[in-house]
N, C-alpha and C positions, 0 to 999 in steps of 0.2 A: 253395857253398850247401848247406845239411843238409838231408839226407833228409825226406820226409814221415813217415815213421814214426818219424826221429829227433825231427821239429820235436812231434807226436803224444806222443812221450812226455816231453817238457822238459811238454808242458801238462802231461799226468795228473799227473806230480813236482810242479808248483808249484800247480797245484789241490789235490793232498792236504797237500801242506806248511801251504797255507791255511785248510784244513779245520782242520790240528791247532793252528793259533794263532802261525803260525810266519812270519815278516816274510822275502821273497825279494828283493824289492827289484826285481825283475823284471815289466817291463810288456810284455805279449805283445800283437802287432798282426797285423792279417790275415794268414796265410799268401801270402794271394795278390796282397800289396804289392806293386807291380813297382818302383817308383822307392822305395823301404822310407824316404822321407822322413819318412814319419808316425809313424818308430822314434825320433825326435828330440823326441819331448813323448808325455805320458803320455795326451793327450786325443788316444785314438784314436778314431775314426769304426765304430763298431760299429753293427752290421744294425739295421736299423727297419724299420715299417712301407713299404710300394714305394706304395700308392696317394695319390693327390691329390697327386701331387709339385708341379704349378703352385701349388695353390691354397696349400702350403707354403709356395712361391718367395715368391707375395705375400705371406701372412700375416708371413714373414720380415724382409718388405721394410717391412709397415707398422709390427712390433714394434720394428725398428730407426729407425726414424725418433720413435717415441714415446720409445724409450730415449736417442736423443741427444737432442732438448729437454727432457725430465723431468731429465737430468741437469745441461743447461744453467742450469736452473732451482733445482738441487740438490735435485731431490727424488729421495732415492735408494730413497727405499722404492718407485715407483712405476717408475724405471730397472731398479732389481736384477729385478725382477717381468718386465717386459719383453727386458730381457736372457738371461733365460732361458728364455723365448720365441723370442727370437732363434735361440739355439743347439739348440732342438729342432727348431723347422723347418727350420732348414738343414739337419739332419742326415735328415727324412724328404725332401726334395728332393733334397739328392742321394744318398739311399738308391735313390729312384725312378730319377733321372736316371743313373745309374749300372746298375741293372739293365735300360733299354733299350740298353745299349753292346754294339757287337753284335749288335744285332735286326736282321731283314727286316723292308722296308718293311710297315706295317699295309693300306696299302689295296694291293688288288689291282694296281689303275692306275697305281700311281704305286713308281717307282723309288727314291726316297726314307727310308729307312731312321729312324725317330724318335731315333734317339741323338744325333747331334753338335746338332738342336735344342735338345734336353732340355741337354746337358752346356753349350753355351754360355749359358743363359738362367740355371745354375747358375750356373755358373763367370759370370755377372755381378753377381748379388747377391752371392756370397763375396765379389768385390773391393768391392763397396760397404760391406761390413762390415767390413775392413782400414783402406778409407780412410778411414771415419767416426770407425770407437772407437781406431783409436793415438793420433788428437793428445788423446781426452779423458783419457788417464793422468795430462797433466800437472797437477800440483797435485791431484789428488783422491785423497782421504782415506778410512780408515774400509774397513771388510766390502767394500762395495762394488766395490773396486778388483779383487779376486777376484772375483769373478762378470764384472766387464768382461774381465778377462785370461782366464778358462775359455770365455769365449762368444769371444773373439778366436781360444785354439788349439785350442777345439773346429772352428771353420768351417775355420779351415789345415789343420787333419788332414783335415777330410772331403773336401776339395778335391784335397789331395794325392792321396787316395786315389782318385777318381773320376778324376781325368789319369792318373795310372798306368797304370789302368784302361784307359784309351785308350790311351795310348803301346805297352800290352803288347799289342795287335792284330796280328795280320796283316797285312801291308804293303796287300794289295784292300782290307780294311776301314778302314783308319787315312787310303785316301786322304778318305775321307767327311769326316774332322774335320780336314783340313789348311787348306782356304782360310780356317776360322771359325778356328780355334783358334791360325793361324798370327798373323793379327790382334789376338788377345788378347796379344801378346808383350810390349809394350810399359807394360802394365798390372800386370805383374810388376816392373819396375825402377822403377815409380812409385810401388809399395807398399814396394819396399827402399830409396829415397830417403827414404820418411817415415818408416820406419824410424830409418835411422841418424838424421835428422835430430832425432826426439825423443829417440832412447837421448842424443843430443851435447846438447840442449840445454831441456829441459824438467826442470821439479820432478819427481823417480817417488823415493814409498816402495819399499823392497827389494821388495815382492811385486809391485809394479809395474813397476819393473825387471828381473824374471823371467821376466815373463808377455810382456812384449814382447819380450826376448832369446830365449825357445823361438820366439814367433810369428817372428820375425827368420830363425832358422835353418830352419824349415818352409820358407816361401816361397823361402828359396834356394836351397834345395833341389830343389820344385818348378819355378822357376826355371829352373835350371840343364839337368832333364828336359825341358821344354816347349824351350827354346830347342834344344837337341842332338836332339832331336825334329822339328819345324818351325821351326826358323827358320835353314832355309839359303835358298840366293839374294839375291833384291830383298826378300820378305817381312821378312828380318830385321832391314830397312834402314828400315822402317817407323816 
């Protein structure tokens, strides 16, 4: 693994390269990547806003639900609009949900720590955004299809990166998100089922078959983290 001063100075090189008009071709992701799955698409999960991460979560939840009817409907001017709604909220929910990882509990009384709530109430709207927007690649046309696949590997990177985050704990603090996070396991191989099943068998233009082949490799990524993480014993049998 390279140095921080080494990783420190690859940025200042490709940030002055980019200053002077100069194509690197190099996409830099959080230093502090643990599972660096989010190194596998260019839609990395960079810092946001940390407050109102629920009301994200929702707003998230309600934009994605207007984006699959709008588009059911083919109206793409009003999906595209919403779709990118989609992926700014995810990204302040789990910017929030992510910087409680690792906190002491807030209330005095209670032993409770707010992280592994936050991360799994995340980490369930990202899979609803998975299983929603891959089956609609098929057959759909036009700009559009881009902004569906930026809002799919924007939410896989940010998710990546928020489990990493966990995963990279200290073994005291990592037991807090085992019985929740061990349970989500199984929701991981239902999103790579749908997966493969539209790359094998749906209509996708090339940019649509792009966007779901990066989203494909994220998730197995993450995947393959989560499970080598929680899912030994019976949990894994789940």
């Amino acid at each position: 693994m390279p140095s921080l001063d080494s990783t420190r100075t690859v940025r200042r090189l490709v940030a002055a390269l980019a200053a002077a008009g100069v194509a690197t071709g190099i996409t830099l992701v959080p230093v502090s990547t643990p599972s660096a799955a989010a190194a596998t698409t260019v839609d990395a999960c960079p810092p946001t806003k940390t407050t109102a991460w629920k009301a994200a979560a929702t707003k998230a939840q309600q934009a994605l639900a207007s984006a699959v009817t709008s588009l059911q409907n083919h109206d793409t001017v009003t999906a595209t609009a919403q779709l990118r709604t989609v992926k700014a909220q995810v990204r302040i929910a789990t910017t929030g949900a992510t910087a409680l990882i690792g906190k002491p509990p807030t209330d005095p009384e209670s032993d409770i720590p707010p992280g592994p709530a936050a991360v799994l109430r995340v980490a369930g709207v990202e899979h609803q955004v998975n299983m929603k927007l891959v089956p609609l690649f098929n057959q759909l046309q036009g700009s559009v299809v881009r902004t569906l696949g930026s809002t799919l590997n924007g939410t896989d990177a940010c998710r990546d990166y928020m489990l990493g985050t966990v995963v990279a704990l200290a073994p005291a603090k990592l037991d807090d998100y085992t019985d929740g996070l061990s349970d989500t396991l199984p929701s991981y191989k239902q999103e790579l089922t749908l997966f493969k099943n539209t790359l094998a068998t749906a209509v996708l233009t090339t940019a649509g078959r792009a966007k779901l082949t990066r989203a494909q490799q994220v998730v197995t990524a993450t995947s393959a983290a989560m499970n080598k993480a929680f899912g030994g014993g019976e949990r894994a049998t789940r």
